[in-house]
C-alpha positions as CSV (number, residue, x, y, z in Angstrom):
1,X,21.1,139.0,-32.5
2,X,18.7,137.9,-29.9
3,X,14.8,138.2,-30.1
4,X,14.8,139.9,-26.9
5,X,16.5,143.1,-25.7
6,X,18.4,143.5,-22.8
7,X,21.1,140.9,-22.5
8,X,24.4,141.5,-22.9
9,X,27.0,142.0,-26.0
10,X,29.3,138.4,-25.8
11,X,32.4,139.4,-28.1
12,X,34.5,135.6,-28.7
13,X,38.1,135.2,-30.3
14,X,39.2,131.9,-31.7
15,X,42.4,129.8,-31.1
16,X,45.9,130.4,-32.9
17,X,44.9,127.7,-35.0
18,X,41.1,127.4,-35.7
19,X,38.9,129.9,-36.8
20,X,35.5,131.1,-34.9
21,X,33.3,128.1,-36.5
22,X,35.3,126.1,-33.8
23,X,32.4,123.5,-32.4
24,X,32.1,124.7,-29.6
25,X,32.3,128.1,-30.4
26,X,29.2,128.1,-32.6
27,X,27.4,126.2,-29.8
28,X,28.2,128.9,-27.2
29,X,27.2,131.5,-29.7
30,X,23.5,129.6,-30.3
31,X,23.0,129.2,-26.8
32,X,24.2,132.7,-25.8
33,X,21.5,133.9,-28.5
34,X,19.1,131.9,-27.3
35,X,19.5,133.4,-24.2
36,X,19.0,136.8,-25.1
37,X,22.7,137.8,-25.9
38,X,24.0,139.4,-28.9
39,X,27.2,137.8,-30.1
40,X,30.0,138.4,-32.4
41,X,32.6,136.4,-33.1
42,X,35.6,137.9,-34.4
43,X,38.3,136.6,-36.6
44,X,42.2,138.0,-35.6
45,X,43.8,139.8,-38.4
46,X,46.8,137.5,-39.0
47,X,43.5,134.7,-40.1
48,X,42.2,137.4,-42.5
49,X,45.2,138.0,-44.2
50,X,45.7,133.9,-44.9
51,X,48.6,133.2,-42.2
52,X,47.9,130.4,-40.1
53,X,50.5,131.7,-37.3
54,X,49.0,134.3,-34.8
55,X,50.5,137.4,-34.6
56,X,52.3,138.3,-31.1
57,X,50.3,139.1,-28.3
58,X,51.0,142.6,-27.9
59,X,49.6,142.8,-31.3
60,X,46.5,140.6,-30.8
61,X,45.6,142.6,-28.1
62,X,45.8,145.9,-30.0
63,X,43.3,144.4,-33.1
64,X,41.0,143.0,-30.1
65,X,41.0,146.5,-28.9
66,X,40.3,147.8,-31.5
67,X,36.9,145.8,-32.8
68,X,35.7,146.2,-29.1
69,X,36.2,149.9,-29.3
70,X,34.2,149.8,-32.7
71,X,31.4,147.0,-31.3
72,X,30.7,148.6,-28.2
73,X,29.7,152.0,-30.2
74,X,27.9,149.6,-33.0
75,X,26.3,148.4,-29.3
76,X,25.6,151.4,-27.0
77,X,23.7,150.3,-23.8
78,X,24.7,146.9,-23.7
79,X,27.2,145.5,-21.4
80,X,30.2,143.3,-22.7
81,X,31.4,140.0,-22.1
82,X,34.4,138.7,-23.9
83,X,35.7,135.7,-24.3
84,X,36.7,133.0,-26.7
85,X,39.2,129.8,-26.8
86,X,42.8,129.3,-26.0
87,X,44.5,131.5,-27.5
88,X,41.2,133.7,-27.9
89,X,40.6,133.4,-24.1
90,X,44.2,134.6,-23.2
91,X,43.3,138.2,-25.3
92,X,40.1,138.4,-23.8
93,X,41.7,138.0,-20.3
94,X,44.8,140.6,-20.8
95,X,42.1,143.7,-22.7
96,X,39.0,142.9,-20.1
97,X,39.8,145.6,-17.9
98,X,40.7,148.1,-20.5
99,X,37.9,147.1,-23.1
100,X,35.3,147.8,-20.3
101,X,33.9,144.0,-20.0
102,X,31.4,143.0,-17.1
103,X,32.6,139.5,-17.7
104,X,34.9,136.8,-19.2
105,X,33.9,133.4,-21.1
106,X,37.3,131.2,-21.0
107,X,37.0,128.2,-23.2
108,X,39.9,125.9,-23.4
109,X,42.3,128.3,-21.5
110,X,46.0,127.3,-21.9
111,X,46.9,127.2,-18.3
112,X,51.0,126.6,-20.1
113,X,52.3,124.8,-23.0
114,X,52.1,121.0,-23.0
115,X,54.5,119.6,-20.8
116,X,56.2,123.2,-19.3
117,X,53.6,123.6,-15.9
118,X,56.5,125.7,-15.0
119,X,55.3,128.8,-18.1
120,X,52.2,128.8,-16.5
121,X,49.9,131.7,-17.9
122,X,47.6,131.6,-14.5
123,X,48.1,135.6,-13.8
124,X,46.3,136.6,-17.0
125,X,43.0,135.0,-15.3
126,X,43.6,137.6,-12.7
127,X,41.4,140.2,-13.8
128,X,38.9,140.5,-10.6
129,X,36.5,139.9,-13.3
130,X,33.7,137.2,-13.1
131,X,35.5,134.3,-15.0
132,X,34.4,131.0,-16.2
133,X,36.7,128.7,-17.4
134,X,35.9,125.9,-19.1
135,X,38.1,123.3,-19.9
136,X,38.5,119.3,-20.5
137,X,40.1,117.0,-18.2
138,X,42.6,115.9,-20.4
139,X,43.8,118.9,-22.0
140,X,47.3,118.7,-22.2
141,X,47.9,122.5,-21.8
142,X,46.2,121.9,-17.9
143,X,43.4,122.9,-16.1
144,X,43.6,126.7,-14.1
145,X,42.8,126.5,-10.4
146,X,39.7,128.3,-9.7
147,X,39.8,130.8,-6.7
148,X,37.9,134.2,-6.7
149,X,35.9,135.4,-9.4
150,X,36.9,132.9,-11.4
151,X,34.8,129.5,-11.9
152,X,36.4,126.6,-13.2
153,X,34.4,123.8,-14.9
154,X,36.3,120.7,-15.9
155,X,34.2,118.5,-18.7
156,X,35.7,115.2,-18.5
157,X,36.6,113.2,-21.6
158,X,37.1,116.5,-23.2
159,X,41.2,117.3,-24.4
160,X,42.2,121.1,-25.7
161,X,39.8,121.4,-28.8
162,X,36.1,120.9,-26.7
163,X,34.5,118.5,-29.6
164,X,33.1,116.0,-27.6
165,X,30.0,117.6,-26.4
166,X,30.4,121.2,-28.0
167,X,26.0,121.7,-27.1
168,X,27.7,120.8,-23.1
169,X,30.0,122.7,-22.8
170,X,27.4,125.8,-24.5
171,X,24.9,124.6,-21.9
172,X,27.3,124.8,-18.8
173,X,27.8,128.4,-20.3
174,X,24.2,129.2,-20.6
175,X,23.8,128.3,-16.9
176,X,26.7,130.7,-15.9
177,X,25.7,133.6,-18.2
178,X,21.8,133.1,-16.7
179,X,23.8,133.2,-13.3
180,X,25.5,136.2,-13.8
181,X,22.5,138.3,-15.1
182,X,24.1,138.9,-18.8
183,X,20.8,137.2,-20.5
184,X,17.9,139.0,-21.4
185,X,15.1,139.0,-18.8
C-alpha cells in the first residue's frame, strides 16, 4: 500500500512459468507504490496447487475474475489497472473490459509463439483501453504494433523474461502510469 491516497488499485498476473517475484514484476510493483498505487500481485491457481503448467485460458480468466471481483470490494473507490507478464498480460487483456479496469500494464506480451508470426495474439490488445506494452527487442515471441490506445515501448537488449534492467522497464511504467493520472496526486 502506498503512503498516499488516491492512486489507483494495479492488480499484476505472472507468466505460465514464473511466479509474481518475476524481476521485473517486483520493480513495477515498488515503483507503482512509490507512486501512490496500491498493488497486488496475484498468483494463478494452477501455481498454488504446485503445477507448473497454466491452466487453459478460459479458466485463467475465470480465477482472475474472480480475485478482481473480491479486490475491487477489498478496494472500493479506487480505480483498477491490471496487468502483469506474458501470459499474465494476455488475462489481463481478455477480463479488462468485464473486470471494470481504467487501464492495462502489458509486460512481455506474447505477440505469438516463437517462430509462428502467423498465431498472432494481437486482437486480445484490442480492448479500447489505455495499453502499454512493454517489451524487449529480442523477444522471440515478437513485439505488438502499437496503434490506438495502446503504447508500445520496446527496451532493447531485453529478450521475453525483462532481467536486464527490471528498475527500466518499472521506470518507463512509472512515467506511463504518472501520464495516465492512475498515481496519487
Amino acid at each position: 500500500m502506498p503512503d498516499a491516497p488516491g492512486g489507483a488499485l494495479l492488480v499484476l498476473g505472472h507468466g505460465a512459468g514464473g511466479g509474481v517475484d518475476a524481476p521485473d514484476l517486483l520493480a513495477v510493483r515498488d515503483a507503482a507504490v512509490e507512486a501512490g498505487l496500491a498493488v497486488v500481485r496475484v498468483t494463478q491457481p494452477y501455481r498454488v496447487a504446485g503445477r507448473r503448467a497454466p491452466a487453459p485460458a478460459g479458466q485463467l480468466d475465470e480465477a482472475w475474475v474472480t480475485v478482481l471481483t473480491e479486490l475491487r470490494a477489498r478496494h472500493p473507490g479506487r480505480r483498477l489497472v491490471v496487468g502483469g507478464r506474458s501470459s499474465g498480460a494476455r488475462v489481463a487483456c481478455r477480463t479488462a473490459r468485464l473486470t471494470g479496469a481504467v487501464g492495462i500494464v502489458a509486460l512481455a506480451f506474447p505477440l505469438h509463439p516463437p517462430g509462428r508470426p502467423e498465431r498472432s495474439r494481437a486482437d486480445e490488445l484490442l480492448t479500447e483501453l489505455p495499453t502499454l506494452v512493454v517489451n524487449g527487442d529480442r523477444d522471440p515471441f515478437g513485439v505488438p504494433t502499437p496503434g490506438g490506445p495502446v503504447r508500445v515501448v520496446t527496451r532493447p537488449g531485453e529478450r521475453h523474461d525483462l532481467r536486464k534492467d527490471p528498475v527500466g522497464t518499472a521506470g518507463v511504467v512509472r512515467d506511463w502510469l504518472r501520464g495516465q493520472g492512475f498515481t496519487a496526486g
